[in-house]
LUMDO-361544 format. One record per residue: x, y, z of N, C-alpha, C in turn. Coordinates in steps of 0.05 Angstrom, whole numbers, padded with zeros to 5 digits, always signed. Layout:
<batis>
XYZXYZXYZ ...
</batis>
This chain:
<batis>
-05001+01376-02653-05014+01353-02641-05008+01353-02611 -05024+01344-02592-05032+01352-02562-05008+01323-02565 -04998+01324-02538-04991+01291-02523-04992+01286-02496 -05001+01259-02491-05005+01258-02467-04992+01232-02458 -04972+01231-02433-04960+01213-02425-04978+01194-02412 -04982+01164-02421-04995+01146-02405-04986+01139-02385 -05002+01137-02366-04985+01115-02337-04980+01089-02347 -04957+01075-02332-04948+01052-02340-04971+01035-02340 -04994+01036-02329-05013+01014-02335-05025+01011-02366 -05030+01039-02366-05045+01049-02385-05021+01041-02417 -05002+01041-02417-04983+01036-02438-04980+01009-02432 -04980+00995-02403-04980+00968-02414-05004+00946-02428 -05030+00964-02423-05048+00958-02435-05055+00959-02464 -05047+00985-02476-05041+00985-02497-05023+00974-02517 -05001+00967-02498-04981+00952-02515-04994+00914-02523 -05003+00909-02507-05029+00887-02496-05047+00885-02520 -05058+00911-02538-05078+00908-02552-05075+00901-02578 -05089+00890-02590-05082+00868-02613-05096+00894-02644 -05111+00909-02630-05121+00930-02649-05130+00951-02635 -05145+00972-02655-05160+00993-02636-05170+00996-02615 -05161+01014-02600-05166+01020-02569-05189+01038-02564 -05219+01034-02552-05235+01062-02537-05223+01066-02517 -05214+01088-02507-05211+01101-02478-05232+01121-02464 -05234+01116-02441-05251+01121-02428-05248+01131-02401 -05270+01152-02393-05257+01154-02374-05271+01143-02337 -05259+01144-02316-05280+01131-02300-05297+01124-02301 -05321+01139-02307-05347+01129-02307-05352+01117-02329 -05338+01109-02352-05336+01094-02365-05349+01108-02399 -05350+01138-02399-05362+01155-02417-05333+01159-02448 -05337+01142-02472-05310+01141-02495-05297+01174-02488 -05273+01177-02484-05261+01193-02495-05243+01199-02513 -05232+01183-02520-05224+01178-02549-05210+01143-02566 -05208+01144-02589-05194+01125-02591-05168+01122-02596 -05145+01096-02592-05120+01096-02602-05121+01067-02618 -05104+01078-02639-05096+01052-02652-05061+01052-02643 -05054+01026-02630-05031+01032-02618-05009+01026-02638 -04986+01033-02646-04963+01023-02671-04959+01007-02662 -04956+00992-02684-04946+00957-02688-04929+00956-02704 -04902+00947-02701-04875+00948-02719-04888+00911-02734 -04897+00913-02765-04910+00882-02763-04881+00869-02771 -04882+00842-02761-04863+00822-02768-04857+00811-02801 -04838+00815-02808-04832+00809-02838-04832+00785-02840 -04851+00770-02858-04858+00744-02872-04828+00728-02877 -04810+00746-02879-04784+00730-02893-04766+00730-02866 -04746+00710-02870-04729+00699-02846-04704+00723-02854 -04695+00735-02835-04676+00756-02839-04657+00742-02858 -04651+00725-02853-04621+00713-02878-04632+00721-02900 -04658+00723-02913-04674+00732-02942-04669+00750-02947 -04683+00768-02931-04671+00793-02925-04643+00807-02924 -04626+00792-02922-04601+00812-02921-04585+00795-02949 -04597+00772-02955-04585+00761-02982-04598+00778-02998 -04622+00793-02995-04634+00805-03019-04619+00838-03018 -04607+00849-02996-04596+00877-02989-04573+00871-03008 -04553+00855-03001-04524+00838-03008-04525+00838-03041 -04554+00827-03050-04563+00826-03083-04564+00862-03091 -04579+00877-03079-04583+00901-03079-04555+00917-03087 -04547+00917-03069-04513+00928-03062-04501+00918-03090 -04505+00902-03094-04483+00883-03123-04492+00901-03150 -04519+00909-03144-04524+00921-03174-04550+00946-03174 -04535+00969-03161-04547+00993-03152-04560+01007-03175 -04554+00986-03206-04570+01012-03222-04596+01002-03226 -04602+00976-03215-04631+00960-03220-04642+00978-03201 -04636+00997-03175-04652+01013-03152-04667+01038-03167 -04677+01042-03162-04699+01067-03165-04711+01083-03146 -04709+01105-03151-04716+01124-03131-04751+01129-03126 -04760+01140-03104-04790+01140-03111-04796+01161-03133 -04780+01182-03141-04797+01204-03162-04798+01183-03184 -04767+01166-03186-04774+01160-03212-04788+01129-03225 -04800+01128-03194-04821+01101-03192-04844+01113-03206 -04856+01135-03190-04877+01157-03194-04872+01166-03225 -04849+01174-03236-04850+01183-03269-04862+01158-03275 -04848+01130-03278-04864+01103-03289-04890+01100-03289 -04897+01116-03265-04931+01097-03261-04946+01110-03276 -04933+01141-03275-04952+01164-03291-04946+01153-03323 -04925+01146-03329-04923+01141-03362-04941+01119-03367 -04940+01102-03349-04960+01078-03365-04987+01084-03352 -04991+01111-03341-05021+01112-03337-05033+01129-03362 -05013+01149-03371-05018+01166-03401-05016+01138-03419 -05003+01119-03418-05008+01105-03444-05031+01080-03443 -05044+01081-03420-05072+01065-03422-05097+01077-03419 -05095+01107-03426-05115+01122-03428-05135+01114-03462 
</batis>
């Protein structure tokens, strides 16, 4: 993948945008689009959050790994066939 460093305008504008970006160039002809990253804000007040890590930590065998999320989903997808 190509990269190209924005000028500070150009990144403060983007940081500015609420969604997808056209870029363009002088004469105003699209040259491409950006959707800029957005780290989104968690619904829950961090104390939730680290009471629920704190809960986590207390009882590591309720955790599950993704393969063996993925074995689950696949077993109850063979058994609703």
């Amino acid at each position: 993948m190509s990269q190209i460093v924005a000028t500070p305008e150009m990144a403060k504008q983007l940081a500015e945008a609420s969604g997808p970006v056209m870029i363009v160039n002088g004469e105003g002809t699209m040259i491409g689009y950006c959707t800029p990253v957005r780290f989104p804000h968690s619904p829950y007040p961090r104390e939730e959050i680290e009471r629920r890590r704190e809960e986590a930590r207390k009882h590591p065998e309720r955790l599950k790994t993704t393969a063996e999320v993925l074995a689950h989903l696949r077993q109850l997808e063979e058994e609703n066939k």
